[in-house]
C-alpha positions as a Markdown table, in Angstrom:
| # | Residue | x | y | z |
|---|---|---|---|---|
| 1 | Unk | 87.2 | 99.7 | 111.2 |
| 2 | Unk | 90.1 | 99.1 | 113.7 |
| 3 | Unk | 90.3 | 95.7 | 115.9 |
| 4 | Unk | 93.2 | 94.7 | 118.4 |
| 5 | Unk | 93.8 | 91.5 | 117.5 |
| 6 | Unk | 106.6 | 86.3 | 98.4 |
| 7 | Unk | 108.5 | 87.9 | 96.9 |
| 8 | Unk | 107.9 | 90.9 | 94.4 |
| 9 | Unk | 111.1 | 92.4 | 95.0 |
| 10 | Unk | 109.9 | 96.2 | 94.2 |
| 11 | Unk | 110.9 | 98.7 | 97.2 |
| 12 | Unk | 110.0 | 102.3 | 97.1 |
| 13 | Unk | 111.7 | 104.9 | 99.0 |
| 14 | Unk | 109.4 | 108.0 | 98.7 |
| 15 | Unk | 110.4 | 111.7 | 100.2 |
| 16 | Unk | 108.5 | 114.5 | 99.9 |
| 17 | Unk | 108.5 | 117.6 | 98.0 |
| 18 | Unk | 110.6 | 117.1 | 94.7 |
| 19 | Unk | 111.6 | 113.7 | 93.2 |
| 20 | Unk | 114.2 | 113.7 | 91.0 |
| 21 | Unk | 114.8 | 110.4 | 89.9 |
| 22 | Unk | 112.6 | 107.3 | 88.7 |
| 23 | Unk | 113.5 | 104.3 | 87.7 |
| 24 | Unk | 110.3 | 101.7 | 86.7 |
| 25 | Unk | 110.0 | 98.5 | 84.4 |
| 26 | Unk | 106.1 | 98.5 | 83.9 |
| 27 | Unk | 104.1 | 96.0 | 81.8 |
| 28 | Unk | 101.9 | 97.2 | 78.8 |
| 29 | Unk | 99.2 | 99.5 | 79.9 |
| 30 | Unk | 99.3 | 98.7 | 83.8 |
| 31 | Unk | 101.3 | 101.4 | 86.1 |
| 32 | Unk | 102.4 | 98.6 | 88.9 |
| 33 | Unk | 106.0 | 97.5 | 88.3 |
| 34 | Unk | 107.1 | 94.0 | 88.1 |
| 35 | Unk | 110.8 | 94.1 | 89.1 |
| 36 | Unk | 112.4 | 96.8 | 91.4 |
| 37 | Unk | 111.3 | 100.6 | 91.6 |
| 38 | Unk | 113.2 | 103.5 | 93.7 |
| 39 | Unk | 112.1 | 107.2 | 93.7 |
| 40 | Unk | 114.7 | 109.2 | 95.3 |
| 41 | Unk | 114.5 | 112.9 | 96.6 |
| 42 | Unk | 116.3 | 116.2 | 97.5 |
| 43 | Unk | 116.5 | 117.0 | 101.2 |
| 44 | Unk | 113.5 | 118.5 | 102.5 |
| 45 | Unk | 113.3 | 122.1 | 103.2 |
| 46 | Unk | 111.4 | 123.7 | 105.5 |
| 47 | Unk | 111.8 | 123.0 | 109.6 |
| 48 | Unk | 108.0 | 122.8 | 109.8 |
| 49 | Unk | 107.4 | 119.2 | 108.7 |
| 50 | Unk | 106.1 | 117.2 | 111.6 |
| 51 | Unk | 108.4 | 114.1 | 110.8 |
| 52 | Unk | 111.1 | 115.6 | 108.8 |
| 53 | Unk | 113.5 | 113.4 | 110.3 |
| 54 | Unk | 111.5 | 110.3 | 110.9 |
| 55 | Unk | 111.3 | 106.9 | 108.7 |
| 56 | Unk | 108.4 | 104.8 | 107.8 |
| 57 | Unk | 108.8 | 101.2 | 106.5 |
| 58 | Unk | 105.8 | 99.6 | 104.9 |
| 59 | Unk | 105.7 | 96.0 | 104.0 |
| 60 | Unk | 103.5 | 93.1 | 102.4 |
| 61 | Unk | 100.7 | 93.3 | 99.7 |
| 62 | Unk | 101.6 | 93.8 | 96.3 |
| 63 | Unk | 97.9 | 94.4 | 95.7 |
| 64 | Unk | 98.1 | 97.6 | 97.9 |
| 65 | Unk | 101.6 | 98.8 | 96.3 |
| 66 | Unk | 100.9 | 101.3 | 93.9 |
| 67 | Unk | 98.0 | 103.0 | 96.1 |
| 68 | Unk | 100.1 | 102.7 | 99.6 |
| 69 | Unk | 103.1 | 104.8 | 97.0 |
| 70 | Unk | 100.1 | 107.4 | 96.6 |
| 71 | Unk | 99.6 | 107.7 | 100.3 |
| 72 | Unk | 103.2 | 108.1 | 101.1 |
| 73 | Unk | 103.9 | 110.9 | 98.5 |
| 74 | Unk | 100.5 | 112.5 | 99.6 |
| 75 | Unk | 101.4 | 112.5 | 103.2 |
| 76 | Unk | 105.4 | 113.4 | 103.1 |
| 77 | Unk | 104.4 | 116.4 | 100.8 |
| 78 | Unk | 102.8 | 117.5 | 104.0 |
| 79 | Unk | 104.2 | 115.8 | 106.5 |
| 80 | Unk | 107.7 | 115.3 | 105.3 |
| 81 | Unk | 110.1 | 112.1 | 106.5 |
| 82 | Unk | 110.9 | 109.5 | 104.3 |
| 83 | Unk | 109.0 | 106.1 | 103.9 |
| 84 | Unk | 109.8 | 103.0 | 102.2 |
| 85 | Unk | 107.0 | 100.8 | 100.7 |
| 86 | Unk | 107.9 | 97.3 | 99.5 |
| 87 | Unk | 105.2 | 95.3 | 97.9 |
| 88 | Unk | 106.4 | 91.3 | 97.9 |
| 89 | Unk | 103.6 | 90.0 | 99.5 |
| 90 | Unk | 101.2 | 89.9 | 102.8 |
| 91 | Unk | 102.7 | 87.2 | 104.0 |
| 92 | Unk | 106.0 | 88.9 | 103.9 |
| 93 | Unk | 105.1 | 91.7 | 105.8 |
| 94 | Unk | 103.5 | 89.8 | 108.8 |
| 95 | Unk | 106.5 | 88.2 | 109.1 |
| 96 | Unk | 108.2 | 91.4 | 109.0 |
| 97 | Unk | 105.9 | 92.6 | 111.7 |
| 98 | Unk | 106.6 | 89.9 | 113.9 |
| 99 | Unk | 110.2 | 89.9 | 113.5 |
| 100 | Unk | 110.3 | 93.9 | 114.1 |
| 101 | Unk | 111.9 | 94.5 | 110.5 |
| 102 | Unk | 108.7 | 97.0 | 109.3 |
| 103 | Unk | 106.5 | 99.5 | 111.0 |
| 104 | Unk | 103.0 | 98.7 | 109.6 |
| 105 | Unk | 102.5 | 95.8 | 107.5 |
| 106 | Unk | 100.4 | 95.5 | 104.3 |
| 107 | Unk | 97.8 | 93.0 | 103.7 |
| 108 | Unk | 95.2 | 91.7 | 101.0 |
| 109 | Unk | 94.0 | 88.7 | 103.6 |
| 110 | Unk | 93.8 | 88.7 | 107.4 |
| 111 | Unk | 96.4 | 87.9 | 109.8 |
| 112 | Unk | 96.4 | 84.1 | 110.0 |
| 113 | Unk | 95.6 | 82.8 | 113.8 |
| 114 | Unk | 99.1 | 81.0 | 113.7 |
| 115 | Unk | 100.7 | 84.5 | 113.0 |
| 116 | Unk | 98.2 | 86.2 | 115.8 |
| 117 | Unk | 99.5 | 83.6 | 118.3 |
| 118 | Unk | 103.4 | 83.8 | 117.1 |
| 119 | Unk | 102.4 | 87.6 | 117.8 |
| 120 | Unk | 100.9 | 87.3 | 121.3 |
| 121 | Unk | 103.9 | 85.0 | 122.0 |
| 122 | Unk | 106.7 | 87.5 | 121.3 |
| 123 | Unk | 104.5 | 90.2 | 123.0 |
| 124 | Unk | 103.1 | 92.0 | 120.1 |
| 125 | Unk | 99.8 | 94.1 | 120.5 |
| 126 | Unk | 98.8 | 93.6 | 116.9 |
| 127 | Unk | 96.4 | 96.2 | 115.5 |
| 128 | Unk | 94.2 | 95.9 | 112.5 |
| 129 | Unk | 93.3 | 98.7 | 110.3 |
| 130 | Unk | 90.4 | 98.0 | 107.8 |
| 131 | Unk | 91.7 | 100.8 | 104.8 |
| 132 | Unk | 90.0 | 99.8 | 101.7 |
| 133 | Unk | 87.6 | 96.9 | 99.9 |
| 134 | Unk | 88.8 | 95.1 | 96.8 |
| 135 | Unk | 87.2 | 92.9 | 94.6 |
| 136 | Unk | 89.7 | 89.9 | 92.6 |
| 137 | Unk | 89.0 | 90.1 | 89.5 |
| 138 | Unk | 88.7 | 87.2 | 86.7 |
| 139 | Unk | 90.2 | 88.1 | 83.6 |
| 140 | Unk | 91.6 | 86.3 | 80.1 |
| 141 | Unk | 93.4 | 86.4 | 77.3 |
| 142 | Unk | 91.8 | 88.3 | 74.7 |
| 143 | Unk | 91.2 | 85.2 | 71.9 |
| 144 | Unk | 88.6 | 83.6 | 75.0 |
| 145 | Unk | 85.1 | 84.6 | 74.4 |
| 146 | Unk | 83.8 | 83.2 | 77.7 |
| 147 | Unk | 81.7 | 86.1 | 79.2 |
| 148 | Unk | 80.8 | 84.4 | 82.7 |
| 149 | Unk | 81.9 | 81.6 | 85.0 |
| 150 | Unk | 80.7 | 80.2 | 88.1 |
| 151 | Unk | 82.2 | 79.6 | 91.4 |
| 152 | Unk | 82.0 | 76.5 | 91.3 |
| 153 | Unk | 84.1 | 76.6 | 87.6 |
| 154 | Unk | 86.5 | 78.5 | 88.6 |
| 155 | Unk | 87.5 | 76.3 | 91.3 |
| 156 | Unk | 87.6 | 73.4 | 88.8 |
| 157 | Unk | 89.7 | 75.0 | 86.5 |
| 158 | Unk | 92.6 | 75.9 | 89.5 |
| 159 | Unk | 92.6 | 72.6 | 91.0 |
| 160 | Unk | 92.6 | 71.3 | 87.2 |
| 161 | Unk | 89.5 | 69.3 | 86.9 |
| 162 | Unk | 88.3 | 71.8 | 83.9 |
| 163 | Unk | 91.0 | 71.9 | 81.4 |
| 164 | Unk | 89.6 | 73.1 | 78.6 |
| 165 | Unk | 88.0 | 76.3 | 77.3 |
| 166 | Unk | 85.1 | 74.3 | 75.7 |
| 167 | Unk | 84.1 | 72.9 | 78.9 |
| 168 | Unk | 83.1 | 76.6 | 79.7 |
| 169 | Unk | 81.4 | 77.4 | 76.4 |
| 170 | Unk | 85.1 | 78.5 | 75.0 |
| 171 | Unk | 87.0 | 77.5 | 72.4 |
| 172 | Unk | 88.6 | 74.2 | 71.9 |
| 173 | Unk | 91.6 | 75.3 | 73.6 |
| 174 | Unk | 93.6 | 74.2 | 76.7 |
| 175 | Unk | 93.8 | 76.5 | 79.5 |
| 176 | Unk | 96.5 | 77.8 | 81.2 |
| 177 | Unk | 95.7 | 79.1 | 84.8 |
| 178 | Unk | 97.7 | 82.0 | 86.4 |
| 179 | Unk | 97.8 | 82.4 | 89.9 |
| 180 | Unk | 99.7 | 84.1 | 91.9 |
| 181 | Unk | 102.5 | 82.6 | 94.6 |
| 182 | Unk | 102.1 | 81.0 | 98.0 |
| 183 | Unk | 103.5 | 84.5 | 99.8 |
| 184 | Unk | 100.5 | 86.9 | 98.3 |
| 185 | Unk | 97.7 | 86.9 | 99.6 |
| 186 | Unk | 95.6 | 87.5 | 97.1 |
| 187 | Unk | 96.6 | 84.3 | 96.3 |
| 188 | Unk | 95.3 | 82.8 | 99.6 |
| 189 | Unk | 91.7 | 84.4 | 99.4 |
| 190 | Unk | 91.3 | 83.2 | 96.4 |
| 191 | Unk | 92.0 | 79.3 | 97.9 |
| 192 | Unk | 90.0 | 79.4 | 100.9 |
| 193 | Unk | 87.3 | 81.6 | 99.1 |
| 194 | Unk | 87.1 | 80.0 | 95.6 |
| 195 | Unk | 88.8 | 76.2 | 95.8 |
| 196 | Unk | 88.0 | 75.7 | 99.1 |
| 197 | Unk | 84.5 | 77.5 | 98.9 |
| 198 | Unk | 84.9 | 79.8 | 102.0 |
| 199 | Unk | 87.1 | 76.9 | 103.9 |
| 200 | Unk | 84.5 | 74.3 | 103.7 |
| 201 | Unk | 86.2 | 72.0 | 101.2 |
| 202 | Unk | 89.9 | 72.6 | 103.2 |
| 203 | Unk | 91.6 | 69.4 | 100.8 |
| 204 | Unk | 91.4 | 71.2 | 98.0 |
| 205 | Unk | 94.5 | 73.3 | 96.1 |
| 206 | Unk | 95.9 | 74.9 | 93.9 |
| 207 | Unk | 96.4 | 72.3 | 90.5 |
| 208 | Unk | 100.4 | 71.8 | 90.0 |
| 209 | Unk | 99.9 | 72.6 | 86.4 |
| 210 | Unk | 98.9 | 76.1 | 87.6 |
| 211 | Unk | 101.7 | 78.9 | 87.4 |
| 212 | Unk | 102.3 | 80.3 | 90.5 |
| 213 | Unk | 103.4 | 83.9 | 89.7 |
| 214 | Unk | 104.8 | 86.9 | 92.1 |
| 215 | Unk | 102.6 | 90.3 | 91.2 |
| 216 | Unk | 100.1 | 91.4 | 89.8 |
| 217 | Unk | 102.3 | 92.9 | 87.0 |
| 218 | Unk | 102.6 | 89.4 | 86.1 |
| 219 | Unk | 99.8 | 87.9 | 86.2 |
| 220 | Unk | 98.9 | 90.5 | 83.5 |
| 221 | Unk | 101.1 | 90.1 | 81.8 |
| 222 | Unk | 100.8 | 86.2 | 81.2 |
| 223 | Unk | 97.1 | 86.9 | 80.5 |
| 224 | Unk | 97.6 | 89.5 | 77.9 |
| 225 | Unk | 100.7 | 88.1 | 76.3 |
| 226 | Unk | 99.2 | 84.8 | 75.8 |
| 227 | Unk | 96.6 | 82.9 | 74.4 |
| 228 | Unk | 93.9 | 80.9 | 76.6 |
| 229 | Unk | 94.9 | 82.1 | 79.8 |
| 230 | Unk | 93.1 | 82.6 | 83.2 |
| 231 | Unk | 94.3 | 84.8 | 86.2 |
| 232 | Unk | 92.8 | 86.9 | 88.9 |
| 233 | Unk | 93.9 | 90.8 | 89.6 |
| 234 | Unk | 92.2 | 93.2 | 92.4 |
| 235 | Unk | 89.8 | 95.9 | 90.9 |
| 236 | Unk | 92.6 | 98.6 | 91.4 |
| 237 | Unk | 94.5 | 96.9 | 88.6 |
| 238 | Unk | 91.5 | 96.6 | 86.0 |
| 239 | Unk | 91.6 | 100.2 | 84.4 |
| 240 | Unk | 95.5 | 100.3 | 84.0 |
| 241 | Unk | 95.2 | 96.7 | 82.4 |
| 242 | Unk | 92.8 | 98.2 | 80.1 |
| 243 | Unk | 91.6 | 96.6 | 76.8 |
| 244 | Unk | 94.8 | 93.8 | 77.0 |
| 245 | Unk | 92.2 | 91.2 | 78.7 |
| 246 | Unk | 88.9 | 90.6 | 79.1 |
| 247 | Unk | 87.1 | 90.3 | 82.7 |
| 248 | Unk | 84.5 | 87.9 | 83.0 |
| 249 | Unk | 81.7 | 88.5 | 85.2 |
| 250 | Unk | 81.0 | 85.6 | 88.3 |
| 251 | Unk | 78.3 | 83.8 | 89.2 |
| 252 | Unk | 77.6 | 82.2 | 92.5 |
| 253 | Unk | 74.4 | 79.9 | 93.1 |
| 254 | Unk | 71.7 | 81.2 | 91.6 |
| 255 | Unk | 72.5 | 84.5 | 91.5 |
| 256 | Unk | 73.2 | 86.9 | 88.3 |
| 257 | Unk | 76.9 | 86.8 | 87.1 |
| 258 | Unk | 78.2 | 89.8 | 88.1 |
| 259 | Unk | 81.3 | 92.4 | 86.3 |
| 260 | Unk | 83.5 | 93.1 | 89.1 |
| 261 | Unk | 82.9 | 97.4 | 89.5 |
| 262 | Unk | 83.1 | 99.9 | 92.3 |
| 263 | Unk | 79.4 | 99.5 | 92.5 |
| 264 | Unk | 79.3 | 95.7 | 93.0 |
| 265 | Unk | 81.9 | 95.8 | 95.4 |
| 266 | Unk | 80.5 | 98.4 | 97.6 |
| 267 | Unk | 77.1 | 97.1 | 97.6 |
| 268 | Unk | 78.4 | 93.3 | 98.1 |
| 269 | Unk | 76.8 | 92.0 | 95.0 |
| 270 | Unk | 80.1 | 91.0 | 93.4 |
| 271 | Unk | 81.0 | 87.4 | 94.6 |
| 272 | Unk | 84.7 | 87.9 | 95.3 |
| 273 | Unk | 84.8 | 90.7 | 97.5 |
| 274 | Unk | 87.1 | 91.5 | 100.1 |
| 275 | Unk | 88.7 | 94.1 | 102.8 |
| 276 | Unk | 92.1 | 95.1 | 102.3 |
| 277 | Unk | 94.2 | 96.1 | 106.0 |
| 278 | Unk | 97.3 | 97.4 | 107.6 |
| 279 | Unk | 98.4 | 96.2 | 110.7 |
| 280 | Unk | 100.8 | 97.3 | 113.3 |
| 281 | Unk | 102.3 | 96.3 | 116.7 |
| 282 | Unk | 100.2 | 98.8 | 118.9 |
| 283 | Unk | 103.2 | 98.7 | 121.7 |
| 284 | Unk | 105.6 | 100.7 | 119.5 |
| 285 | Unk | 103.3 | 102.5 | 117.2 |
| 286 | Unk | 105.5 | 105.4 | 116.2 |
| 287 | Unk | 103.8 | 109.1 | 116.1 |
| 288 | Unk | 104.7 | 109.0 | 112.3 |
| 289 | Unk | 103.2 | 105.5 | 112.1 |
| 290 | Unk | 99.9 | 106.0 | 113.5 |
| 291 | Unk | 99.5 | 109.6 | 111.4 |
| 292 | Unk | 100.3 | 107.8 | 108.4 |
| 293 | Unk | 97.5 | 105.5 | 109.3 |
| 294 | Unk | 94.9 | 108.2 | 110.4 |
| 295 | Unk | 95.7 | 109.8 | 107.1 |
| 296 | Unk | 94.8 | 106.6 | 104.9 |
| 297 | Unk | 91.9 | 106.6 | 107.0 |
| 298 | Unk | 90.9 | 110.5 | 106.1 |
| 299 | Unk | 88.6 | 111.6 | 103.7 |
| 300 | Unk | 91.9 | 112.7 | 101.5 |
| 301 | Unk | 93.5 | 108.9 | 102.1 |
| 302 | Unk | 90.3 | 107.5 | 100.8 |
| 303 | Unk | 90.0 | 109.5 | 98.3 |
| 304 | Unk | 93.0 | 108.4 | 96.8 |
| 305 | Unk | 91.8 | 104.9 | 97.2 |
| 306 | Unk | 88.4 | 105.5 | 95.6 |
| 307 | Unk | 90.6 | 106.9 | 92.4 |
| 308 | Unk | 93.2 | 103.8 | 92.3 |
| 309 | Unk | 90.0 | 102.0 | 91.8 |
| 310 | Unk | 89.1 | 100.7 | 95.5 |
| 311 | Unk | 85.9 | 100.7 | 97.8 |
| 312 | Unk | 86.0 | 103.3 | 100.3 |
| 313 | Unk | 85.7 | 102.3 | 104.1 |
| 314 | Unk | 83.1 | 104.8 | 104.6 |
């Protein structure tokens, strides 16, 4: 679907055809790193590659990180050029697309109207590309039996009116909330969609008590290091997590809970569903730019998305 319309410091710089060094600090059982990555390559052979001597320079979601790494290997091996993929946030890489610092930006929410306008303003021609569906995912540490939580709880228990696991049919046990920084935006759907219940309840936040963390990586690693933790991941994170949480399924009205799957999110039934974009500035949409995004958007690009654990477009 196509309209015209912080700080994870991990950067990736991806060529194709042989890599010959990797450096990665990775938390137990999950592939996404937490601090800084850098795959580096040999000089390309081969005159043939369409973009051999072009650059790429991908910004924003961490969410999207490891799969966008997937896509740039997979399209430099036959494409060639050399992309960099950084992953600190979406609202990172809108402002990099506004400020002309990356090529295509990133994104687990929608471009803000503020940013749209800031766009329009500086003469921008932003373009969204719908590449993916996600659903967040509730998970917790492994000593909390709770098997299902409502909306309507788990907005309680981030703006800290539920404190304690027993509230929720869990053990006598404070609870420490993870949640991810105000630069993700992961972190932002899951304000205006859970505490502010799809922006009709705009006054509510995020509890202070809450610990505002910068990946994924951590969030995981909070929840599986500790006792009586909460946090949220996107579905692409839940098989690499593995059996170091548990996920919880979510109820909302009077619906079945629901486990977050490939099935639930394809079929809307999971509560906490969402699309997952790039954008770019359609007025200097490189060549290599817009075949990068025409080959996420291929049956091969969305393959690769279905197997990180995603929703196909199509």
């Amino acid at each position: 679907m196509i309209r015209t319309v912080k700080r994870n410091l991990v950067t990736v710089t991806i060529m194709a055809l042989l890599i010959v060094t990797l450096s990665v600090t990775v938390f137990t059982g999950c592939k996404t790193t937490s601090s800084q990555e850098t795959t580096k390559a040999s000089d390309q052979a081969g005159s043939d590659l369409k973009f051999k001597d072009e650059t790429l320079v991908l910004t924003g979601s961490n969410t999207l990180l490891e799969v966008a790494q997937k896509w740039a290997e997979e399209f430099m091996k036959v494409n060639g050029g050399k992309i960099t993929v950084s992953g600190e946030g979406s609202g990172v890489g809108f402002a990099a697309l506004l400020n002309g610092t990356t090529d295509l930006a990133n994104a687990s929410r929608s471009i803000k109207k503020e940013e749209m306008d800031k766009g329009i303003e500086s003469g921008l021609d932003i373009k969204e590309f719908t590449v993916l569906y996600d659903g967040i995912s509730i998970v917790t540490s492994k000593n909390i039996n709770v098997k299902e939580l409502t909306t309507d709880q788990l907005a309680d228990i981030y703006m800290g009116k539920i404190t304690n696991w027993k509230e929720v049919g869990g053990p006598d046990a404070n609870i420490v909330a993870a949640a991810r920084d105000t630069s993700s935006g992961t972190g932002e759907f899951f304000l205006e969609e859970i505490i502010q219940k799809g922006k009709k309840e705009t006054g509510n936040d995020y509890s202070p008590n809450c610990l505002r963390l910068q990946s994924t990586s951590d969030i995981v690693n909070q929840v599986a290091n500790n006792e009586n933790t909460i946090g949220y991941i996107g579905i692409g994170y839940l098989k690499d997590a593995g059996d170091t949480v548990n996920t919880v399924a979510v109820k909302k009205g009077d619906k079945d809970a629901v486990m977050p799957t490939v099935k639930s999110v394809a079929d809307k039934s999971y509560p906490i569903s969402r699309a997952l974009y790039i954008y770019g500035n359609a007025k200097k949409m490189s060549a290599i730019a817009q075949a990068y995004v025409d080959f996420v958007l291929s049956p091969e690009g969305q393959m690769i998305g279905e197997e990180a654990g995603y929703v196909k477009v199509k």
